[in-house]
N, C-alpha and C positions, 0 to 999 in steps of 0.2 A: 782393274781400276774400280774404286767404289762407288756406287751411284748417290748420283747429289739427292740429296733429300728435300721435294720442294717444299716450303711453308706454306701451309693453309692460314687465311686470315682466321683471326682468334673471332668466333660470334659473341658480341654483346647480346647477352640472354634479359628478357622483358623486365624482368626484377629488380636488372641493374638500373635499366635504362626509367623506370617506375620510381625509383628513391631518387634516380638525380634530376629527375622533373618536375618531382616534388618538394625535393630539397631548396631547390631553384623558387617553386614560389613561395617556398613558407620564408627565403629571404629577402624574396623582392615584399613580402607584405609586410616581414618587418621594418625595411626601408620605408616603404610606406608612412607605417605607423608613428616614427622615430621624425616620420618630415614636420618640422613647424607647421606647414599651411595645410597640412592634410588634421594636423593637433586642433589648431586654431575652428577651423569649420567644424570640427566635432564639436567643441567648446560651445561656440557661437548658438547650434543646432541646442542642445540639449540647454541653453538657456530658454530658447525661445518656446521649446516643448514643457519646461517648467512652467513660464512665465503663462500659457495655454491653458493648463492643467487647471493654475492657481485660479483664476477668472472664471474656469467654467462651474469647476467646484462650488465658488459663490454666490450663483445664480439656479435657480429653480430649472429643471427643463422642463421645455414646453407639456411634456407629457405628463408632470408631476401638474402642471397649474391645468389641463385636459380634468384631470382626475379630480384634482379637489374642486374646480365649478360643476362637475358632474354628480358630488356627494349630495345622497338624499337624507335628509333628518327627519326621521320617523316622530310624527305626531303624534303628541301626548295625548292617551283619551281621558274624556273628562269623566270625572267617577258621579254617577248619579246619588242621590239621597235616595236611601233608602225611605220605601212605602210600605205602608202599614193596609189592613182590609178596612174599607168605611161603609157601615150599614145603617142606614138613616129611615125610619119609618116614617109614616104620615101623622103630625100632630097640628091642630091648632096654633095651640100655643108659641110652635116653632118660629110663627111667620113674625116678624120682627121691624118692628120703621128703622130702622138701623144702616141701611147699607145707603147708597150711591144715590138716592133719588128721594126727595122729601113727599113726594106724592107714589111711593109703592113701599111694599111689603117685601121682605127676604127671606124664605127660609135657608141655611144653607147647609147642604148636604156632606160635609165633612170631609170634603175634597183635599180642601188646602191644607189643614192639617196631615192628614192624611199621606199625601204625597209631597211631604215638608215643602209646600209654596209651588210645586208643580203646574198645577191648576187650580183654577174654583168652578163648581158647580150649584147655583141653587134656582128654585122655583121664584118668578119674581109674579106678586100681586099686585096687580096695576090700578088704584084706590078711584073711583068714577064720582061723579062725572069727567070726562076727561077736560082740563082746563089749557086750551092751546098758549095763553100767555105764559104759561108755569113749563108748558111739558114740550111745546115747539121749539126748542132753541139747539142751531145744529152746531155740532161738535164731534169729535173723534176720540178714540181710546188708545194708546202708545201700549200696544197688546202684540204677541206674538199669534196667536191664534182666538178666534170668539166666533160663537154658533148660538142659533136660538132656534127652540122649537115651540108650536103653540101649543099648550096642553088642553087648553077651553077658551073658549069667544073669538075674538078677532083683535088686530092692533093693522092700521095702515102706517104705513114708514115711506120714508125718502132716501135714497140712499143715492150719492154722488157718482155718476154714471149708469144707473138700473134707473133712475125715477123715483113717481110713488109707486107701490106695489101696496095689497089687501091681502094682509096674511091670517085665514083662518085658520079654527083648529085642525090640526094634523102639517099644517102647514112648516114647514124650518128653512132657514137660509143662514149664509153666512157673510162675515162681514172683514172684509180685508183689512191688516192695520193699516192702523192712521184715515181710514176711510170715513168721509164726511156724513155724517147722517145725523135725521131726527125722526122722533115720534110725531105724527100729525094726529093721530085720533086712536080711540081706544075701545072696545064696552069695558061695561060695568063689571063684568064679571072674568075678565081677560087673565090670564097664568097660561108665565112662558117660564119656559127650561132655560136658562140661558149657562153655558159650559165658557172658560175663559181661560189663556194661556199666557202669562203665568198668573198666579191669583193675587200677585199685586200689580197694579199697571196704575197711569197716570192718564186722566181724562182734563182734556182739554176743550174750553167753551167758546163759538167762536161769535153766538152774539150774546147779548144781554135779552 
């Protein structure tokens, strides 16, 4: 008699079993894809991430408006006038009724020119007897910088916060703008250096 031949189960090998599991979801996802309400919420989505995009595009961000209140703008420098050398000798003649006070002398030492309106410098001669009705009367000079120094005799002054002070020769002080002051008395023979920033300025009288 011939012997029965048992059957072995056939084995599904991984490869098979790998495509049909895959096969499986690439059509469950096309199901998916193909559903009205899976379509619609894509739709909806990708409006609203338009709608997003558009709005934010429009507006500056915060970091862009950081950045530009943080821009510094470099200052312009301002271009000086050129200066020239000034060499002024001692003369006579030089000294002049010409300048800021009807009871002195000026000579002036070639400052202002010189340093196209920078400053003025000249020796001022202070004409004696000293007359306090002519030469007391306080007032201030709209100056950025003024310095005096005595060259010979003496001049007493007032100055608005110092007092009187007696400035002999070798003596120099200086005088903050806008600061109140006058001459009270003088000798006869008085020359001051007086130096002034800038060499035009506007003097204002505050009695008669």
């Amino acid at each position: 008699m011939a012997k029965k031949q048992s059957r072995k189960p056939k084995k599904t090998s991984s490869r098979t079993s790998s495509k049909t599991s895959g096969s499986r979801a690439a059509t469950k996802t096309a199901a998916l894809k193909k559903s009205p309400a899976r379509k619609a919420a894509a739709e909806t989505s990708a409006k609203k991430s338009a709608k997003t995009s558009a709005k934010t595009s429009g507006k500056p961000t915060a970091r862009k408006k950081i950045k530009s209140r943080g821009r510094v703008v470099a200052p312009t420098k301002r271009s000086r006038p050129k200066q020239r050398i000034a060499i002024s000798h001692h003369r006579e003649e030089d000294f002049k009724a010409d300048g800021l006070r009807a009871y002195a002398k000026y000579r002036d030492l070639g400052i202002a020119e010189a340093s196209s309106g920078l400053a003025r410098a000249h020796v001022i001669r202070l004409i004696g007897p000293c007359n306090p009705e002519e030469v007391s009367k306080l007032h201030f000079h709209d100056v950025d910088f003024q310095m005096v120094y005595v060259l010979k005799g003496w001049v007493k002054t007032y100055m608005e916060g110092q007092g009187e002070t007696m400035m002999q020769q070798g003596s120099a002080w200086t005088q903050p703008p806008r600061i109140k002051h006058l001459v009270m008395d003088y000798s006869d023979d008085v020359e001051l250096l007086e130096v002034i920033l800038p060499a035009d300025f506007k003097t204002v009288e505050l009695t008669t």
